[in-house]
C-alpha positions as CSV (number, residue, x, y, z in Angstrom):
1,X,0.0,0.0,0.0
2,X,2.7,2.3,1.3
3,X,4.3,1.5,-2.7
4,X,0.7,2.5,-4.4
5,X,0.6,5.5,-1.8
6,X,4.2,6.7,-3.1
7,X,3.6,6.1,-6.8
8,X,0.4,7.9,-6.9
9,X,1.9,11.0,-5.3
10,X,5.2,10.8,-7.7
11,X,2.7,10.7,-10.6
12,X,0.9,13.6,-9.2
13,X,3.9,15.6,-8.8
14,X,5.0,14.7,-12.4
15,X,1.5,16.1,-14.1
16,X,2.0,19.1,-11.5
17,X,5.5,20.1,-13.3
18,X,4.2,19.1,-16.5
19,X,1.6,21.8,-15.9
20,X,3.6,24.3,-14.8
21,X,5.6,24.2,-18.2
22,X,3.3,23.7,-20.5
23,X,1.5,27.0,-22.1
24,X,-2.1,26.9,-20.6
25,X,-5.1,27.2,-23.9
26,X,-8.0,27.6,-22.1
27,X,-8.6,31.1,-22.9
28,X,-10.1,31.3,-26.6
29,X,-9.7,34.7,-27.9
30,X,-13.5,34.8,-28.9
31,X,-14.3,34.7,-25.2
32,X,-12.0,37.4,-24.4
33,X,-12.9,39.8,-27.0
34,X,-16.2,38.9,-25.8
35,X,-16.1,40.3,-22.4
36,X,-14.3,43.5,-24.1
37,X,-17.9,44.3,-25.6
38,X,-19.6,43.2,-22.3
39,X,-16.8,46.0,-20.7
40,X,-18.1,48.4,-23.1
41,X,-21.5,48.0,-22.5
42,X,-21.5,48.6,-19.4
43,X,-20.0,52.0,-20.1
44,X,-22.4,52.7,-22.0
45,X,-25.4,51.7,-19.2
46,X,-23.9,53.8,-17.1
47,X,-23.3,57.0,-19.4
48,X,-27.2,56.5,-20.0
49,X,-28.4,55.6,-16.6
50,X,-26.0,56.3,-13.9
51,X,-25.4,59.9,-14.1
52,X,-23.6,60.7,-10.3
53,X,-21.7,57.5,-9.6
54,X,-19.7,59.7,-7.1
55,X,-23.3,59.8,-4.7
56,X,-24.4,56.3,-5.6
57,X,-21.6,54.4,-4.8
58,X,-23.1,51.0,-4.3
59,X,-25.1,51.4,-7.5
60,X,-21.7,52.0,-9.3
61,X,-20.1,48.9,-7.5
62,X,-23.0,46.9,-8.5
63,X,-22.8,47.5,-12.1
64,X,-19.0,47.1,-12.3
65,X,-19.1,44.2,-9.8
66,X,-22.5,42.6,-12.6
67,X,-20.1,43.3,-15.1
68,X,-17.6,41.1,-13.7
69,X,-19.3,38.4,-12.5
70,X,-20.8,37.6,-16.0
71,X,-17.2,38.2,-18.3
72,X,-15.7,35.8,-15.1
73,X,-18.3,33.3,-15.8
74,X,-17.9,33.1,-19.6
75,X,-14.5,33.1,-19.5
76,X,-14.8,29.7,-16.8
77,X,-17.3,28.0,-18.7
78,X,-15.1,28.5,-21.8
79,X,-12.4,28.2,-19.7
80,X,-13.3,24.6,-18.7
81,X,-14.6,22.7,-22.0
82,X,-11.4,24.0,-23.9
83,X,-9.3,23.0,-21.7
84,X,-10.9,19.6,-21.3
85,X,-11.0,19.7,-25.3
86,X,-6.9,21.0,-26.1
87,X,-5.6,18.9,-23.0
88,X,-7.7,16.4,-21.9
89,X,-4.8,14.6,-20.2
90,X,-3.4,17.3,-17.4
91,X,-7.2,19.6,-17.9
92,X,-8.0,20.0,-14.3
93,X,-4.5,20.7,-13.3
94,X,-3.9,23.0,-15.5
95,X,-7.7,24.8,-14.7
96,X,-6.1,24.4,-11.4
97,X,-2.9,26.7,-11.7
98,X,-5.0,29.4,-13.7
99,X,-6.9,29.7,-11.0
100,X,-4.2,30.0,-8.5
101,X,-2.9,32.9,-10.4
102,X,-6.0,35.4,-10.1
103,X,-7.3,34.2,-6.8
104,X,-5.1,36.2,-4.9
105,X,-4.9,39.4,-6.5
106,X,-9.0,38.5,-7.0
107,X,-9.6,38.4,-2.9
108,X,-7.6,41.4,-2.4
109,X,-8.7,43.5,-4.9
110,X,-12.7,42.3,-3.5
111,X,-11.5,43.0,0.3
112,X,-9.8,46.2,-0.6
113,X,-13.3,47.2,-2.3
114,X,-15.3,46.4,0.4
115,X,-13.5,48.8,3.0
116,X,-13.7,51.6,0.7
117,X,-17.1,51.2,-0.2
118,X,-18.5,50.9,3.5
119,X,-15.8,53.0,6.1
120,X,-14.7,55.3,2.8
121,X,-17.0,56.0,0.2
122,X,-15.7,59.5,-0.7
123,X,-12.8,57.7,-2.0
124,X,-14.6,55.9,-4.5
125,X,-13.0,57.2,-7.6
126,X,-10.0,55.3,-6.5
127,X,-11.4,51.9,-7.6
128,X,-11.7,51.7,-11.0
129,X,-7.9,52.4,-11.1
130,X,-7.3,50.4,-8.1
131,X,-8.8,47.6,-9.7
132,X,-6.9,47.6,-12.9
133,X,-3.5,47.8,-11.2
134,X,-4.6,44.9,-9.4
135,X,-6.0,43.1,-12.5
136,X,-2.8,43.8,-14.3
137,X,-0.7,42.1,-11.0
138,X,-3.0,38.5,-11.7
139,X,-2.1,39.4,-15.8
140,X,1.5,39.3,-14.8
141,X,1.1,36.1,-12.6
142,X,-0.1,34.4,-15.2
143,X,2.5,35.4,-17.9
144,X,4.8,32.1,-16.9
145,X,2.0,30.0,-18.5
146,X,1.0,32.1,-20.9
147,X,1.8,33.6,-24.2
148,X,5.5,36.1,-23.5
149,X,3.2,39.4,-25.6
150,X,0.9,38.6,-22.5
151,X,3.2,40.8,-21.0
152,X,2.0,43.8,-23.4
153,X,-1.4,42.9,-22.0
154,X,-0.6,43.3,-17.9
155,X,1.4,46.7,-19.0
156,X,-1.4,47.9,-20.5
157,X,-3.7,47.2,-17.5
158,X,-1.2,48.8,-15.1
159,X,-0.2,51.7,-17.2
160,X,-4.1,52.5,-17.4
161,X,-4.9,51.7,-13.3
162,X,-1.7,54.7,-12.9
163,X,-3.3,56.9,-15.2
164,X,-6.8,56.9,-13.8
165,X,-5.7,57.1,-10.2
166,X,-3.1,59.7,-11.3
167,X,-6.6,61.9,-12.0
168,X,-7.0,62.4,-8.3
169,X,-10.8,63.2,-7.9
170,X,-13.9,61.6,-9.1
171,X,-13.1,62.2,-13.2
172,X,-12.1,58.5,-12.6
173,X,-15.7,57.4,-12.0
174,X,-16.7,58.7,-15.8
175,X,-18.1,55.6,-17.6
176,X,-15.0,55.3,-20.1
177,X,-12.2,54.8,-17.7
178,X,-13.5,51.2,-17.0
179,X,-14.8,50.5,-20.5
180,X,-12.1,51.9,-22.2
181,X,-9.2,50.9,-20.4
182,X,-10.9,47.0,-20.0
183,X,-12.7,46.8,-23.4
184,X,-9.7,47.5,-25.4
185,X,-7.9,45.6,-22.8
186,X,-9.6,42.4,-23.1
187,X,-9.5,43.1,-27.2
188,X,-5.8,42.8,-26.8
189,X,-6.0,39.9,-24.8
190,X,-8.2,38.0,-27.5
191,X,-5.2,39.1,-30.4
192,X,-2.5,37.9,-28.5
193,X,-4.1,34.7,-28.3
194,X,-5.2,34.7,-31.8
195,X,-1.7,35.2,-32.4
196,X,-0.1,32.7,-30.5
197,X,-3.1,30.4,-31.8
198,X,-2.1,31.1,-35.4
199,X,2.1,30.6,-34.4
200,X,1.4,27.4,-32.8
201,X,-0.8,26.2,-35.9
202,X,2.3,27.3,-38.0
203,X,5.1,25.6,-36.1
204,X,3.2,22.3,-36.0
């Protein structure tokens, strides 16, 4: 038993550095530049409809946080059957070590919210930069199992979190610094998979 014990957890460490060196394809460039228009809508819902973000805070959190929730759900279901589809053999470990990547920049940048929102809401304009430089810290995380031009991807995010926070005052609440700087964001996500899609076609 002790033998069966020892060879399951030496094959288990073997598909765990397989995973860590092999390029993670669970992220179809569709998907991405899908939640790019679902960043941009947004923007546009709250040009229309949420005049003041700066008084209604919550309503402003709620519509970011809605916005969120649904690109982070596309991009898990997607996430999961190509995966499953591309590499069947080491799928859940390698879903596994995605998630690992985002989760903690993820929880911070959800606890950080939360004490702004409820002991600080006058500083409210700092999230939407707040989250992005955040954002860009899980895009970085990621880049050891990603495509290398990934890297464009996480300076982007970062250089735009900076910028908006660099506005000082509630300018930063104004619907396009999150679609903006997210939309075309997540649109340069989806072409540097495309691209590293198309490479990878080429080389095999």
């Amino acid at each position: 038993m002790d033998d069966l014990d020892r060879a399951l957890g030496d094959i288990s460490s073997i598909r765990r550095q397989m995973a860590r060196t092999t390029e993670f394809r669970g992220y179809g460039p569709a998907t991405l530049a899908a939640t790019g228009g679902i960043a941009l809508a947004a923007a546009l819902a709250q040009e229309l409809w949420l005049h003041n973000p700066a008084v209604h805070v919550l309503l402003y959190f709620g519509l970011w946080a809605t916005t969120a929730g649904l690109s982070a759900g596309l991009i898990c279901t997607q996430m999961i059957t190509r995966e499953q589809r591309v590499q069947s053999g080491m799928a859940d470990e390698m879903i596994r070590m995605a998630v690992e990547q985002f989760l903690p920049a993820a929880g911070a940048g959800a606890l950080a919210t939360a004490v702004l929102i409820y002991r600080a809401p006058e500083l409210a304009w700092i999230l939407p930069g707040l989250w992005q430089v955040i954002f860009s810290i899980g895009v970085f995380s990621s880049c050891r199992f990603l495509p290398r031009l990934m890297l464009l991807a996480g300076g982007w995010y970062l250089a735009m979190g900076l910028a908006i926070l660099s506005l000082g005052d509630n300018r930063a609440l104004a619907p396009w610094t999150m679609g903006l700087a997210f939309g075309a964001g997540q649109l340069l996500v989806a072409a540097i998979l495309a691209i590293s899609a198309k490479e990878s076609r080429y080389e095999s």
